[in-house]
Residue frames as a rotation matrix with the C-alpha (Angstrom) as fourth column:
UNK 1
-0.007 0.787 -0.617 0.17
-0.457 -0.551 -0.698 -12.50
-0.890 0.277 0.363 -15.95
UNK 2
0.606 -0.031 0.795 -1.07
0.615 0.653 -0.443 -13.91
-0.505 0.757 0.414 -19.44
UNK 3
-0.244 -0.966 -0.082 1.07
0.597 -0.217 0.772 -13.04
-0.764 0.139 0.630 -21.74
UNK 4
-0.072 0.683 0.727 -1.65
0.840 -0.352 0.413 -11.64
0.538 0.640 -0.548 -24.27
UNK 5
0.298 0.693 -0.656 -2.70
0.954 -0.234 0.187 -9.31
-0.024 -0.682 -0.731 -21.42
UNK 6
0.042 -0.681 0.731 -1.44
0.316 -0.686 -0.656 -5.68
0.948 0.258 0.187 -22.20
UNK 7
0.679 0.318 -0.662 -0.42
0.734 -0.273 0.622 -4.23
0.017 -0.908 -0.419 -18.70
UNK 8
0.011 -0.420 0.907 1.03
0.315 -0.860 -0.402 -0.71
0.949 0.290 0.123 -17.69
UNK 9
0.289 0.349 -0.892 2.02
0.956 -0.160 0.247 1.23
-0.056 -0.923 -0.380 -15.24
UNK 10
-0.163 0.042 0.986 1.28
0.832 -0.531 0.160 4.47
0.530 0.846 0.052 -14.90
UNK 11
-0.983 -0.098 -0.154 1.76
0.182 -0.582 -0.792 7.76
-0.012 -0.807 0.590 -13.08
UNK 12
-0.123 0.856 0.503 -2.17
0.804 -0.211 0.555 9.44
0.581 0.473 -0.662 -12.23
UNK 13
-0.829 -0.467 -0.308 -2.84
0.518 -0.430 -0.740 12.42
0.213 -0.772 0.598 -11.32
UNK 14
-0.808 0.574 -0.131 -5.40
-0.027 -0.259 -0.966 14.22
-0.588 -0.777 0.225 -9.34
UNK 15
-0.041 0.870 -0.491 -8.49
-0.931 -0.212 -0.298 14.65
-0.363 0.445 0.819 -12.30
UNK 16
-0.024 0.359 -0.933 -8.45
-0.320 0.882 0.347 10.66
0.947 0.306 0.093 -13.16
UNK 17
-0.895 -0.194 -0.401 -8.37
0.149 0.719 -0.679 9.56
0.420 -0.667 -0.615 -9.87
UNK 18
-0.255 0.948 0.191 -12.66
-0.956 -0.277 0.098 8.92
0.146 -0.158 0.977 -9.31
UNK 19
0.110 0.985 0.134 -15.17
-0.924 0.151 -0.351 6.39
-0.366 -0.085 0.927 -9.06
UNK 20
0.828 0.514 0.224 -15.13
-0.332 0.772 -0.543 4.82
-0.451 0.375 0.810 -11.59
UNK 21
0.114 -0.889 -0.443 -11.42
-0.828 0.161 -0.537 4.24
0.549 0.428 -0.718 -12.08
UNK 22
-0.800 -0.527 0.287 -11.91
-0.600 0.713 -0.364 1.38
-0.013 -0.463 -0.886 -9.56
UNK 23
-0.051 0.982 -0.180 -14.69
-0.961 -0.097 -0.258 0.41
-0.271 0.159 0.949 -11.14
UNK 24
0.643 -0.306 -0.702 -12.75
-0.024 0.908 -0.418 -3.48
0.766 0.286 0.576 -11.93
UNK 25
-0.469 -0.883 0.008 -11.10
-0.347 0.176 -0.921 -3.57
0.812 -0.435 -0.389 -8.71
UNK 26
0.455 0.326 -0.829 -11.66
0.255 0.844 0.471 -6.30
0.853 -0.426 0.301 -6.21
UNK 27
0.123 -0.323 0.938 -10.68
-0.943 -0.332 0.009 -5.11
0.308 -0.886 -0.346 -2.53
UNK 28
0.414 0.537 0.735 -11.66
-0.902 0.135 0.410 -7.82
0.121 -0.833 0.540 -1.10
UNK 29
0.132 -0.300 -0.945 -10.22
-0.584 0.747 -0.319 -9.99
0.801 0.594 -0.076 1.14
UNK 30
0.748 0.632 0.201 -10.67
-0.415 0.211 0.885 -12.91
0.517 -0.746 0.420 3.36
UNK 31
-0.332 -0.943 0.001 -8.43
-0.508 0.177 -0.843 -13.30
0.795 -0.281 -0.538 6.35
UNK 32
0.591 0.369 -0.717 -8.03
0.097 0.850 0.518 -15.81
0.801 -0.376 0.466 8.23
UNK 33
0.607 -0.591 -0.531 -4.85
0.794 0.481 0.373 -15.43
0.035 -0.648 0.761 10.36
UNK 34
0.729 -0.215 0.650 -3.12
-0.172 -0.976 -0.130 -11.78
0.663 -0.017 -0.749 11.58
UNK 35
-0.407 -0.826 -0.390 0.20
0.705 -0.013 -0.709 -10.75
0.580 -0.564 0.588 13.16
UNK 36
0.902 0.372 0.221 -0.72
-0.055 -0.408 0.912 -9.32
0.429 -0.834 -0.347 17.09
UNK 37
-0.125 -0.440 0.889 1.33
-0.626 -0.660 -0.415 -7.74
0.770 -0.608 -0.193 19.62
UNK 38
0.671 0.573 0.471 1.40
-0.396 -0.260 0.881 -9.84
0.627 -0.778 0.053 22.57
UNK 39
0.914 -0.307 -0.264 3.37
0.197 -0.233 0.952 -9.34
-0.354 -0.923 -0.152 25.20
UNK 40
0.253 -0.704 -0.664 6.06
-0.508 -0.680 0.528 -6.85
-0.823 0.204 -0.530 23.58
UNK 41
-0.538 -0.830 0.144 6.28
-0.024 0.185 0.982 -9.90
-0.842 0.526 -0.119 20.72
UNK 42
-0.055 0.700 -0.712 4.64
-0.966 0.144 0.217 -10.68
0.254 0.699 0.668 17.04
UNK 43
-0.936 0.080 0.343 2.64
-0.008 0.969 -0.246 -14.09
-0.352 -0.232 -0.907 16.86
UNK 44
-0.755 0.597 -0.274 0.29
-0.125 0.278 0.952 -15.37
0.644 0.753 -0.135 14.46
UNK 45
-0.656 0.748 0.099 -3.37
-0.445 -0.279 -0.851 -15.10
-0.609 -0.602 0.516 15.69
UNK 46
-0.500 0.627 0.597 -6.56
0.861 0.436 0.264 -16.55
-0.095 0.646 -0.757 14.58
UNK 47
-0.258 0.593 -0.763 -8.65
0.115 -0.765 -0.634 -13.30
-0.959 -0.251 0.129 13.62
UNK 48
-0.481 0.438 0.759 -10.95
0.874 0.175 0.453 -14.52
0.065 0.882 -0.468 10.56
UNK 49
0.371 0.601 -0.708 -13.13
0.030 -0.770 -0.638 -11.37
-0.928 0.215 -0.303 9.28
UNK 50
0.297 0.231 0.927 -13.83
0.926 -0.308 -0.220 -10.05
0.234 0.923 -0.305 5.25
UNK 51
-0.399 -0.333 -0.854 -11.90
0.444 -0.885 0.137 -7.28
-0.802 -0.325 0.501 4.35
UNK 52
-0.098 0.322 0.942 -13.45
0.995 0.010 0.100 -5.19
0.022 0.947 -0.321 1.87
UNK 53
-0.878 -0.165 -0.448 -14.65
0.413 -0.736 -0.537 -1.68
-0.241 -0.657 0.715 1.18
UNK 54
-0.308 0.938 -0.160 -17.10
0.643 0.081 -0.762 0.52
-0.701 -0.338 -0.628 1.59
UNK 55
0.488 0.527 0.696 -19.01
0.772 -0.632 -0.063 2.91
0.407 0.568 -0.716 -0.81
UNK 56
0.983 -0.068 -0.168 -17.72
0.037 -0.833 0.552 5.38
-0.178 -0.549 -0.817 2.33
UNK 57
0.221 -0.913 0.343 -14.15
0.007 0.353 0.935 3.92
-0.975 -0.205 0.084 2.12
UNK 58
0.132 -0.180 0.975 -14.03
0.985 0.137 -0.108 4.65
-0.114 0.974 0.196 -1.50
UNK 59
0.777 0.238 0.583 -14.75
0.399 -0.902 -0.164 8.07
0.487 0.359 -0.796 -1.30
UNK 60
0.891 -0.439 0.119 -12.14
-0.297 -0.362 0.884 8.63
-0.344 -0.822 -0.453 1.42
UNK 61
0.058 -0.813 0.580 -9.62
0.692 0.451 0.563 6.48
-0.720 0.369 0.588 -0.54
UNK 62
0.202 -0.192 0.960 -10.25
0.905 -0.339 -0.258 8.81
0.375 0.921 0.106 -3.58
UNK 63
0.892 0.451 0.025 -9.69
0.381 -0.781 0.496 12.05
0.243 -0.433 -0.868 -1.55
UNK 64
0.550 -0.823 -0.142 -6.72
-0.517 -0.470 0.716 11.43
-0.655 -0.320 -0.684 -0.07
UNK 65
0.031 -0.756 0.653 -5.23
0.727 0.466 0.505 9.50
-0.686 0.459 0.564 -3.08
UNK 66
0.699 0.376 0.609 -6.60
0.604 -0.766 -0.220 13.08
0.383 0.521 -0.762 -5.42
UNK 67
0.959 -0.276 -0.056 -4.70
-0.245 -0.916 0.318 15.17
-0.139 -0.292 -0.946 -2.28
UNK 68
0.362 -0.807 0.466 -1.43
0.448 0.589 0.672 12.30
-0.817 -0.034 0.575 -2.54
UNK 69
0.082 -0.608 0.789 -1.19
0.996 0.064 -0.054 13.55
-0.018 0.791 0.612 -6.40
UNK 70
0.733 0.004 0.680 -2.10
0.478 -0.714 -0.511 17.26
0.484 0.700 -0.525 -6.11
UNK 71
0.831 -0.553 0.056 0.56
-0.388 -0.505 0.771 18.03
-0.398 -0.663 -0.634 -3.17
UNK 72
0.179 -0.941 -0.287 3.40
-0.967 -0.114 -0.229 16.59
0.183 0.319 -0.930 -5.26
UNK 73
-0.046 -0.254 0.966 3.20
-0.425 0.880 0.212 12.64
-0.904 -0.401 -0.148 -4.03
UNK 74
-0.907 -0.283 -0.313 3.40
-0.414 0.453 0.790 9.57
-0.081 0.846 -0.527 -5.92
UNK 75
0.086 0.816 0.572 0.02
-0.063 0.577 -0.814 7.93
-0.994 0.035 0.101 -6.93
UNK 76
-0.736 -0.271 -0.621 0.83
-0.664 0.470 0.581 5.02
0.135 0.840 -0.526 -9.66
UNK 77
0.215 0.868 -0.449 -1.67
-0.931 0.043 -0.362 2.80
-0.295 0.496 0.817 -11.44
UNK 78
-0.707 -0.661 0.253 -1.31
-0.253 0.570 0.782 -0.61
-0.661 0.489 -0.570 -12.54
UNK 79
-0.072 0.933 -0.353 -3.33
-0.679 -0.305 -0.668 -1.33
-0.730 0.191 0.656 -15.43
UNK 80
-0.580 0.492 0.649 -4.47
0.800 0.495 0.340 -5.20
-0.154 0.716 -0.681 -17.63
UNK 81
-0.149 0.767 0.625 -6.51
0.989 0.114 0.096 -4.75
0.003 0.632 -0.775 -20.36
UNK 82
-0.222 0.753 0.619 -7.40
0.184 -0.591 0.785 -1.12
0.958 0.288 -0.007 -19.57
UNK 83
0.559 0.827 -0.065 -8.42
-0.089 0.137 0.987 -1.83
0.825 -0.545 0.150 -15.73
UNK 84
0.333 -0.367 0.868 -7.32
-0.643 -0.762 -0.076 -0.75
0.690 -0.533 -0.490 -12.70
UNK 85
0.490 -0.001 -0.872 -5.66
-0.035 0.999 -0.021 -3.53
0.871 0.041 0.490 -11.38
UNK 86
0.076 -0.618 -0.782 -3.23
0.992 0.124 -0.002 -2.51
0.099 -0.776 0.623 -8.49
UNK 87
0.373 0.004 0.928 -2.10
0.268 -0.958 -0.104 0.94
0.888 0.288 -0.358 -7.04
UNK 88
0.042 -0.488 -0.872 0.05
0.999 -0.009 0.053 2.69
-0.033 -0.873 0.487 -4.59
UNK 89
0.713 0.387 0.584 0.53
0.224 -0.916 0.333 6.18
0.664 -0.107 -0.740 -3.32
UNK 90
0.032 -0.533 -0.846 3.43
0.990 -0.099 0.099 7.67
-0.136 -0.840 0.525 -1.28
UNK 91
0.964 0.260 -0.048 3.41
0.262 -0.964 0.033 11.44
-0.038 -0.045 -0.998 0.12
UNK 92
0.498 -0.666 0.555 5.95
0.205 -0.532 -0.822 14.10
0.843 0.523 -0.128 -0.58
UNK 93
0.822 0.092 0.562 6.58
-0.463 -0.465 0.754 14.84
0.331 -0.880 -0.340 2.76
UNK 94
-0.093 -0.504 -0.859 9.55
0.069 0.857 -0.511 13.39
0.993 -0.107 -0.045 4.48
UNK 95
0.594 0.455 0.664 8.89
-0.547 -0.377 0.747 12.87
0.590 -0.807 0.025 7.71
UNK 96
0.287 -0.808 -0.514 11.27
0.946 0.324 0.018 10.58
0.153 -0.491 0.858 11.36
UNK 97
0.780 -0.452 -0.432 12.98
0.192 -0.486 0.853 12.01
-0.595 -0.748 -0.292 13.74
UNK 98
-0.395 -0.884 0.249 15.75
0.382 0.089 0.920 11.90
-0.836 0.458 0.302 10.68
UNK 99
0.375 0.529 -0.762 13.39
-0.566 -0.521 -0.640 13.31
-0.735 0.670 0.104 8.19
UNK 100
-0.649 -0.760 -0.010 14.60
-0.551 0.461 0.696 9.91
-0.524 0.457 -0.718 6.29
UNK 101
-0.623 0.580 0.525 11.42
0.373 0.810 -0.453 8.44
-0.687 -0.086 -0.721 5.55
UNK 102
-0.626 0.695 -0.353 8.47
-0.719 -0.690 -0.081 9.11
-0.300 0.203 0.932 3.39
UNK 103
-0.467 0.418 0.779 5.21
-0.431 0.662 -0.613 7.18
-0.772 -0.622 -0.129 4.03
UNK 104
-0.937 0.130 -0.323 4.10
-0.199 0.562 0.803 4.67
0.286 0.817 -0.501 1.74
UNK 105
-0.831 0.400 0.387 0.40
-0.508 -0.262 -0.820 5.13
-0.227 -0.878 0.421 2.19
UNK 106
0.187 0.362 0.913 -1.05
-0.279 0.911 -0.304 2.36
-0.942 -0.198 0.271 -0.07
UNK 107
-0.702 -0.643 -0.307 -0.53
-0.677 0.469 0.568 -0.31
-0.221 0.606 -0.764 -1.96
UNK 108
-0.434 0.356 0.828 -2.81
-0.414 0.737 -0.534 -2.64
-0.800 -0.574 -0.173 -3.10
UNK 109
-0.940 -0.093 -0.329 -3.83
-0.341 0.196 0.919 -5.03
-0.021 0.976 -0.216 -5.66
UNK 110
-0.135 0.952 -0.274 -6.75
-0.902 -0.004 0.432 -6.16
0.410 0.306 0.859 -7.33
UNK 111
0.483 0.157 0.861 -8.06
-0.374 0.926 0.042 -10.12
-0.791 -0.343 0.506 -5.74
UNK 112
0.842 0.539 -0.011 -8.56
-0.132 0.187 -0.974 -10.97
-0.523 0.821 0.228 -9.07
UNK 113
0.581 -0.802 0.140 -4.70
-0.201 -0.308 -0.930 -10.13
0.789 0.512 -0.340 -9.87
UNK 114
0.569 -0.549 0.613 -2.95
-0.806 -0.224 0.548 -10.99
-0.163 -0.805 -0.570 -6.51
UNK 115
0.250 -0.546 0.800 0.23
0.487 0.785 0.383 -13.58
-0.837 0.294 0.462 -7.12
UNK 116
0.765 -0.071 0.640 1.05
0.621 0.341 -0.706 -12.23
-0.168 0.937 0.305 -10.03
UNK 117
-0.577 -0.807 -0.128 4.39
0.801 -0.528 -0.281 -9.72
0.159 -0.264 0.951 -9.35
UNK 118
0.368 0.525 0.767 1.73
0.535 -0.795 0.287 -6.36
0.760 0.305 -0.573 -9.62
UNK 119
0.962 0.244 -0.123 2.76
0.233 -0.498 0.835 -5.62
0.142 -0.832 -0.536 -6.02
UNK 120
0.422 -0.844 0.330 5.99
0.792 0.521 0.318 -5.83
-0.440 0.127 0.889 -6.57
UNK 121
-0.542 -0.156 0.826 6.44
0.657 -0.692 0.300 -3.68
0.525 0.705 0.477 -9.53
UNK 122
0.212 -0.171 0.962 4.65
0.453 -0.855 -0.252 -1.63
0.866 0.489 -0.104 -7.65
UNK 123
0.963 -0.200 -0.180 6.12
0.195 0.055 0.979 -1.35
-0.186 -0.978 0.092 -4.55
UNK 124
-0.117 -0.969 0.219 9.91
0.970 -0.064 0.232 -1.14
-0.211 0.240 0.948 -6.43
UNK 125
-0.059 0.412 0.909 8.27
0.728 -0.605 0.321 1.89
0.683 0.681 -0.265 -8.36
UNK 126
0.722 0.254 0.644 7.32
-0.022 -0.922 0.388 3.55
0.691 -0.294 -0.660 -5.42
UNK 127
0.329 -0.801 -0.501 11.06
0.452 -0.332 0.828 3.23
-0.829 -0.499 0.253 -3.46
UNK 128
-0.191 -0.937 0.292 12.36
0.960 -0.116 0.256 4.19
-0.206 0.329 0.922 -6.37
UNK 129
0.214 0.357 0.909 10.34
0.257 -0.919 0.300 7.58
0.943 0.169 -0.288 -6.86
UNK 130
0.992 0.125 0.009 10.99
0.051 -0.466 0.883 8.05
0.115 -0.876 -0.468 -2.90
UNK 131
0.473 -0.874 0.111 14.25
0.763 0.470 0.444 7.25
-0.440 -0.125 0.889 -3.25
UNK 132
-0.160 -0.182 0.970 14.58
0.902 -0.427 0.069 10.14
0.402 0.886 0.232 -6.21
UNK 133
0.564 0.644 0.517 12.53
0.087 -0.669 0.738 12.48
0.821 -0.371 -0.433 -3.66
UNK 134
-0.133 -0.469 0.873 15.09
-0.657 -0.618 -0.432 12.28
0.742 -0.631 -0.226 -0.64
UNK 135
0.808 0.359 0.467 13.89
-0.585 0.573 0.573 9.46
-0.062 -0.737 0.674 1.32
UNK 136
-0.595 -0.741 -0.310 16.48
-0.741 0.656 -0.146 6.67
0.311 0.142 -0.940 2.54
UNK 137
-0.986 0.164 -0.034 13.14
0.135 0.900 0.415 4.60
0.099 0.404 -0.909 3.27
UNK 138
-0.223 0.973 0.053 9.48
-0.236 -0.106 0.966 4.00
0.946 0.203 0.253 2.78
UNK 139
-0.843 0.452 0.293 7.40
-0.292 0.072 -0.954 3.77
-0.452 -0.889 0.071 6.25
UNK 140
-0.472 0.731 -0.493 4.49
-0.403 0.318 0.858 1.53
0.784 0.604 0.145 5.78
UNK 141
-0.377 0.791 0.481 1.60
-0.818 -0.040 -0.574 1.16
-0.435 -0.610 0.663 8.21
UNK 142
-0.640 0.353 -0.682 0.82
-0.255 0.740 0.623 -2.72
0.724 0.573 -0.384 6.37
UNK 143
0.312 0.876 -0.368 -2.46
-0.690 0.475 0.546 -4.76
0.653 0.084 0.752 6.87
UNK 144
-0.213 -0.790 0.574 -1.62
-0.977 0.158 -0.144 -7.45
0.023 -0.592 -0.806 9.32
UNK 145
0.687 0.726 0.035 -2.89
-0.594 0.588 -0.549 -10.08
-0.419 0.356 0.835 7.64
UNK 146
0.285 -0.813 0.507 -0.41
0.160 0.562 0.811 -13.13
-0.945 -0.150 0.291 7.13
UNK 147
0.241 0.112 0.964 -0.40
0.880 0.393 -0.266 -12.86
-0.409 0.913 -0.004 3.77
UNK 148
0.894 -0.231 0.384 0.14
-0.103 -0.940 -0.326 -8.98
0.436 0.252 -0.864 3.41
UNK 149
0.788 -0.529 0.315 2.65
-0.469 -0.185 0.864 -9.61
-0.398 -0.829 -0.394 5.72
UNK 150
0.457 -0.533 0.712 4.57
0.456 0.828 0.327 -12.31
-0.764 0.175 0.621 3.85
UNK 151
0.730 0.082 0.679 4.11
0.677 -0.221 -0.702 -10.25
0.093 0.972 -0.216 0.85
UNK 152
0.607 -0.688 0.397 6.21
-0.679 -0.709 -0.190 -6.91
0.412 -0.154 -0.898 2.39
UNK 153
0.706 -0.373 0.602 8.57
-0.471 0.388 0.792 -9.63
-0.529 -0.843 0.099 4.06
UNK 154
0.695 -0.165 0.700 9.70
0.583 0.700 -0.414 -11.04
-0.422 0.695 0.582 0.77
UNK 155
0.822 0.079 0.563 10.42
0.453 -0.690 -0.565 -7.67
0.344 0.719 -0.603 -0.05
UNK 156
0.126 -0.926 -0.355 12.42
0.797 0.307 -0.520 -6.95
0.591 -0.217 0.777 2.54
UNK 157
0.330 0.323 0.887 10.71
-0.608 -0.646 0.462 -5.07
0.722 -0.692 -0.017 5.03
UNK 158
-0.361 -0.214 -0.908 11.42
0.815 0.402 -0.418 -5.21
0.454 -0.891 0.029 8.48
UNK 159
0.409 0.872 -0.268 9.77
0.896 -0.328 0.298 -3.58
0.172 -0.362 -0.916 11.28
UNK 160
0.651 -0.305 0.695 9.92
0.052 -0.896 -0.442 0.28
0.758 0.324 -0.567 11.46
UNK 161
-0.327 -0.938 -0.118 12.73
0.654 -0.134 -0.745 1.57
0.683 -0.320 0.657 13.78
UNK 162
-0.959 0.197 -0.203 10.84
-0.083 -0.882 -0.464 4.50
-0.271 -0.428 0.862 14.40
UNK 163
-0.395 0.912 0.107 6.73
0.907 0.369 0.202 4.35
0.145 0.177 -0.974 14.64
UNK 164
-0.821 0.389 0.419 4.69
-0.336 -0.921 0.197 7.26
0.462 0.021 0.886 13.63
UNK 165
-0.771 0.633 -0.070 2.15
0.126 0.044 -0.991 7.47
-0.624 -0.773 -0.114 16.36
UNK 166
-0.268 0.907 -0.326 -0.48
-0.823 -0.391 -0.411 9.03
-0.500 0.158 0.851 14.24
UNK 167
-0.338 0.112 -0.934 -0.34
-0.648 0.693 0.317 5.17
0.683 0.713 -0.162 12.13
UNK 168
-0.879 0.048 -0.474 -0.36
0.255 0.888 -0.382 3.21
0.403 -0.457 -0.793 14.98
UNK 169
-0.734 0.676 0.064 -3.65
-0.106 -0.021 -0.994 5.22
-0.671 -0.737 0.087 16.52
UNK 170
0.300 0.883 -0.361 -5.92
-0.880 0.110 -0.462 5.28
-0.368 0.456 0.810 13.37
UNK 171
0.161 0.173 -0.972 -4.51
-0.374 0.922 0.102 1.33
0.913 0.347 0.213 12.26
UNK 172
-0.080 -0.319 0.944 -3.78
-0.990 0.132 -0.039 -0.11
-0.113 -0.938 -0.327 16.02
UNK 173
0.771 0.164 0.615 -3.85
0.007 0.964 -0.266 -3.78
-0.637 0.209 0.742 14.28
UNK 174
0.721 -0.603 -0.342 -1.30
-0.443 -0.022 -0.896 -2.45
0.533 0.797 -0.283 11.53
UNK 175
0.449 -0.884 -0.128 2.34
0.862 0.392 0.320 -3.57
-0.233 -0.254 0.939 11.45
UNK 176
0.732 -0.451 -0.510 4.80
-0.354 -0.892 0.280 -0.80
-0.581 -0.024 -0.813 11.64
UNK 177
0.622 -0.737 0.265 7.56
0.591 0.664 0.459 -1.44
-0.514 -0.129 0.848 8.87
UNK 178
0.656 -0.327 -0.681 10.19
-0.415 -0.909 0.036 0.21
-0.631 0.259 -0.732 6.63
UNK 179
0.717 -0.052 0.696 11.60
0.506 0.726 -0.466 -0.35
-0.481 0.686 0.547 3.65
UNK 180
0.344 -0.683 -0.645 15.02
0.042 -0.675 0.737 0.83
-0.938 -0.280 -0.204 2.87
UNK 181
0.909 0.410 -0.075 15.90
0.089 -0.366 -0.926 2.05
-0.408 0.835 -0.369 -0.07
């Protein structure tokens, strides 16, 4: 990041989390190349398509990031300048057959800002708040886009152990992984 740039991160909770708080965020992005399932292994795929969101997919993102802060989860902010630049969310719940987990339900930075550590910082942030909460790791349901992929690989994900059905039926393209804390 420039070094002028003032940036923050910050906890939010349920009455800032609207509209227009993502009103300088950049979803979008264009993939070219996705980890696929096939035959029981992973292997890079061609599967170009624009990810981006909708007007609908906003409103649903603010809902359940609104229910993420009032039930006691974690829903952190990165903010340049002012502007919502990056952001993650993990529920209170622990959940596994070990009740060891607790589900890192998103992460994501701004286009405009990707490369620049944001995911990182906030991806450390949220093990360490799950970490503080009883988890021994983060379950993550990641994009399967090489690039997302590289990104939680650096980190030191590996695939989950255990796979929460209810991720794999509403993302059935996701990777299953898990980040240990």
């Amino acid at each position: 990041m420039e070094e002028n740039m003032q940036a923050r991160l910050t906890k939010l909770n349920e009455n800032e989390i609207c509209r227009d708080l993502f009103s300088h965020f950049i979803r979008r992005q264009k993939v070219v190349k996705c980890w696929r399932r096939d035959g029981g292994k992973w292997v890079i795929k061609d599967d170009p398509f624009i990810d981006d969101w909708s007007e609908a997919d906003y409103g649903i993102l603010i809902a359940c990031l609104k229910n993420t802060a009032a039930t006691g989860g974690f829903v952190y902010g990165f903010f340049c300048d002012g502007k919502l630049k990056g952001f993650a969310s993990v529920e209170s719940a622990l959940s596994g057959t070990a009740r060891n987990y607790l589900d890192l339900t998103s992460l994501h930075v701004s286009a405009d800002m990707r490369g620049k550590g944001i995911g990182k910082r906030l991806l450390l942030a949220a093990g360490k708040w799950a970490k503080e909460h009883g988890a021994g790791k983060l379950y993550i349901s990641a994009h399967s886009a090489v690039e997302t992929q590289g990104f939680y690989r650096s980190m030191g994900c590996v695939e989950a152990q255990e796979y929460n059905q209810t991720h794999v039926e509403a993302e059935p393209y996701d990777c299953q992984l898990e980040y240990s804390l």
